[in-house]
C-alpha positions as semicolon CSV with decimal commas, in nm:
position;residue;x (nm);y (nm);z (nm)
1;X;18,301;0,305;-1,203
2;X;18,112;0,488;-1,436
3;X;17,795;0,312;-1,420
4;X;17,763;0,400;-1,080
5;X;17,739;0,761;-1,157
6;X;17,482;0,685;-1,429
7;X;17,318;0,513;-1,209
8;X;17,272;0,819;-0,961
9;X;17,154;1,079;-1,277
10;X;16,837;0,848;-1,309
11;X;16,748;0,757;-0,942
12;X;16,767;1,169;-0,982
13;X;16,547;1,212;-1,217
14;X;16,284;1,008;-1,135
15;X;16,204;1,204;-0,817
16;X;16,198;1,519;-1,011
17;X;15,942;1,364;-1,284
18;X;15,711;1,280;-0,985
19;X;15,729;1,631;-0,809
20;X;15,585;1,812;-1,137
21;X;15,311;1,545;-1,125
22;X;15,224;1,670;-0,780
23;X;15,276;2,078;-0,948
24;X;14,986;1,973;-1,172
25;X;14,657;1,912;-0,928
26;X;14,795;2,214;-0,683
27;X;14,770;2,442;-1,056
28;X;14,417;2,255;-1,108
29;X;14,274;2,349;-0,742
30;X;14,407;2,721;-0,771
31;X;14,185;2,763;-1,097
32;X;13,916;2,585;-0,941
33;X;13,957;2,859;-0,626
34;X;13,955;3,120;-0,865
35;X;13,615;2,985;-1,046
36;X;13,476;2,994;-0,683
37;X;13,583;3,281;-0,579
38;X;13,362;3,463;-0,860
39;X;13,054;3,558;-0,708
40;X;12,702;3,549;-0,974
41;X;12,442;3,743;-0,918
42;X;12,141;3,575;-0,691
43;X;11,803;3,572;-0,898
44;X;11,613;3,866;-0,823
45;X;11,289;3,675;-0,736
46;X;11,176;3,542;-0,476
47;X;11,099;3,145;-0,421
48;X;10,720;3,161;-0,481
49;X;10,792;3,298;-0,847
50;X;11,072;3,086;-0,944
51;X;10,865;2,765;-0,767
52;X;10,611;2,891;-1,046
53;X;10,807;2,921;-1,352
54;X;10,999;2,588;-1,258
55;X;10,629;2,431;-1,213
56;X;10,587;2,598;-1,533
57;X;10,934;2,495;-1,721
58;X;10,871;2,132;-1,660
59;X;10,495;2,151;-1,781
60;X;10,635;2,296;-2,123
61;X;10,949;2,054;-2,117
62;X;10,748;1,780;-2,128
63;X;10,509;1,943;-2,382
64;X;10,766;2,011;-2,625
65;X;10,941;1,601;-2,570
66;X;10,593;1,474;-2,669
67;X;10,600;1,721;-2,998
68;X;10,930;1,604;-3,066
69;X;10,927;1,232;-3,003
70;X;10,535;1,276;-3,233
71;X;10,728;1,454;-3,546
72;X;10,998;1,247;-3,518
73;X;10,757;0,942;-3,567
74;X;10,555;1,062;-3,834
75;X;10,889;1,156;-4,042
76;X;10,953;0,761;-3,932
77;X;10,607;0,673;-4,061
78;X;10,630;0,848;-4,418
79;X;10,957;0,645;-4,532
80;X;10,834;0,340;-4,416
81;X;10,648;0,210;-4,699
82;X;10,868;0,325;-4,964
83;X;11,120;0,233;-5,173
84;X;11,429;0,425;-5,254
85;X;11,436;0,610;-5,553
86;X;11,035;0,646;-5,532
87;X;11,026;0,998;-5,616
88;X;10,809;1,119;-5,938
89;X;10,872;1,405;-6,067
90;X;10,581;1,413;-6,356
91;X;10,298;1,679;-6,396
92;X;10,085;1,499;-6,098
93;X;10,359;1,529;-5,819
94;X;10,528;1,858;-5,914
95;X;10,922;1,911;-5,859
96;X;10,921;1,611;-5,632
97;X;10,740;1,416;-5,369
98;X;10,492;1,560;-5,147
99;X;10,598;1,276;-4,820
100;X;10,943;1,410;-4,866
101;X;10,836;1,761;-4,824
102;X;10,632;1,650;-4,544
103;X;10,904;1,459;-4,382
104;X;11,106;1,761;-4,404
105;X;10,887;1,938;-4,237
106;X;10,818;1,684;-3,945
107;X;11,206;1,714;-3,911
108;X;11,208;2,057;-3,870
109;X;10,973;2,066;-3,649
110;X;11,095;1,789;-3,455
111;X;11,455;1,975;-3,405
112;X;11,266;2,283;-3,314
113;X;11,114;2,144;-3,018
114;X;11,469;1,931;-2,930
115;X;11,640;2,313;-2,914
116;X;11,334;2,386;-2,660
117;X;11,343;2,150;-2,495
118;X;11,742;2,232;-2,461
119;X;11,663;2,598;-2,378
120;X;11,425;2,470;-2,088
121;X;11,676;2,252;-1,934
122;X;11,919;2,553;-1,899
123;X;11,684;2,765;-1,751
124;X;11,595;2,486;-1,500
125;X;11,970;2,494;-1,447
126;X;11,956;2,855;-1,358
127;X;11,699;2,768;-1,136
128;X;11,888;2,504;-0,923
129;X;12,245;2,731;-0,922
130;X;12,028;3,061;-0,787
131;X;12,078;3,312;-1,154
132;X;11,707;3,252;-1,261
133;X;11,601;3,554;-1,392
134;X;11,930;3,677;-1,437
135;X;12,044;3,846;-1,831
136;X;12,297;3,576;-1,962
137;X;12,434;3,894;-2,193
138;X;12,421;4,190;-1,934
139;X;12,438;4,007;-1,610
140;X;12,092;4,231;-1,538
141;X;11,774;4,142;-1,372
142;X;11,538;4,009;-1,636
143;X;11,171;4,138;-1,620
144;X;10,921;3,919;-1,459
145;X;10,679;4,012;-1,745
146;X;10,910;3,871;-2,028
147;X;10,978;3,554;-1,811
148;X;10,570;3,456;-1,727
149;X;10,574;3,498;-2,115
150;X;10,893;3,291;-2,203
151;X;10,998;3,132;-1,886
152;X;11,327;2,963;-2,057
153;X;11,456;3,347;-2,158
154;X;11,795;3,371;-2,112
155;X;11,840;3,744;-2,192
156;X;11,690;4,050;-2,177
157;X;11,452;4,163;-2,538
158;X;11,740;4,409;-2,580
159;X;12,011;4,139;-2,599
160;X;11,784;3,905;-2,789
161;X;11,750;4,073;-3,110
162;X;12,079;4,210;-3,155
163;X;12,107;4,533;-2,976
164;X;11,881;4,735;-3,185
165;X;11,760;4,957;-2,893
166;X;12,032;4,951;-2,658
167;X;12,134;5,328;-2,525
């Protein structure tokens, strides 16, 4: 006879395990309501301007790729032919090699262009969810002259370099 009560605790507490299952998604909408329910701020533009800087975004995105996929090969190129350990370091060469200095540099410059080319893609993100335009920092409009200069800005000069200027 006591197995039967046993029996009942788990049948019990099965049912209980699945309703906090079904808690969880009815908590996951809720936040998602909340996220929703936060209005951004439209881009202050209007469609003819952002049509241009979005022309204007993809021109330079696909700039920037090419810079970064050419660095990126000639950094390839330079280690190529060698073998490891070929660094001199004599009176000819200086404090090392001059193709590892060079591939350095193609690296360098190859990232640069990758964080560009990142920057881009975010403001052509902006673009497609309507905040184009808009300070990332302030939530202000940003001006239309800074944008036809840097069309990937995602904050107002003032935000940019650190606050020096800000009232």
């Amino acid at each position: 006879m006591k197995k039967a009560p046993a029996k009942k605790a788990a049948v019990k507490k099965a049912p209980a395990k699945k309703a906090a299952v079904k808690k969880a998604p009815a908590k996951k909408a809720a936040v998602q309501k909340a996220v929703k329910k936060a209005p951004a701020k439209k881009s202050p533009f209007g469609k003819k301007f952002v049509a241009q800087m979005e022309t204007r975004l993809l021109e330079e995105r696909a700039k920037y790729l090419h810079s970064e996929e050419n660095y990126r090969a000639e950094a390839d190129a330079l280690i190529e032919g060698r073998e490891p350990g070929d660094v001199q370091f004599d009176e000819e060469s200086g404090e090392g090699d001059t193709l590892a200095v060079e591939r350095e540099r193609d690296l360098a410059l190859s990232a640069q262009a990758r964080q560009a080319v990142e920057q881009i893609d975010a403001a052509l993100a902006r673009i497609e969810a309507g905040t184009y335009g808009i300070c990332t920092a302030s939530g202000l409009a940003i001006p239309q002259e800074r944008l036809k200069a840097i069309p990937w800005a995602a904050e107002r000069v003032e935000y940019k370099v650190g606050g020096l200027g800000r009232l």
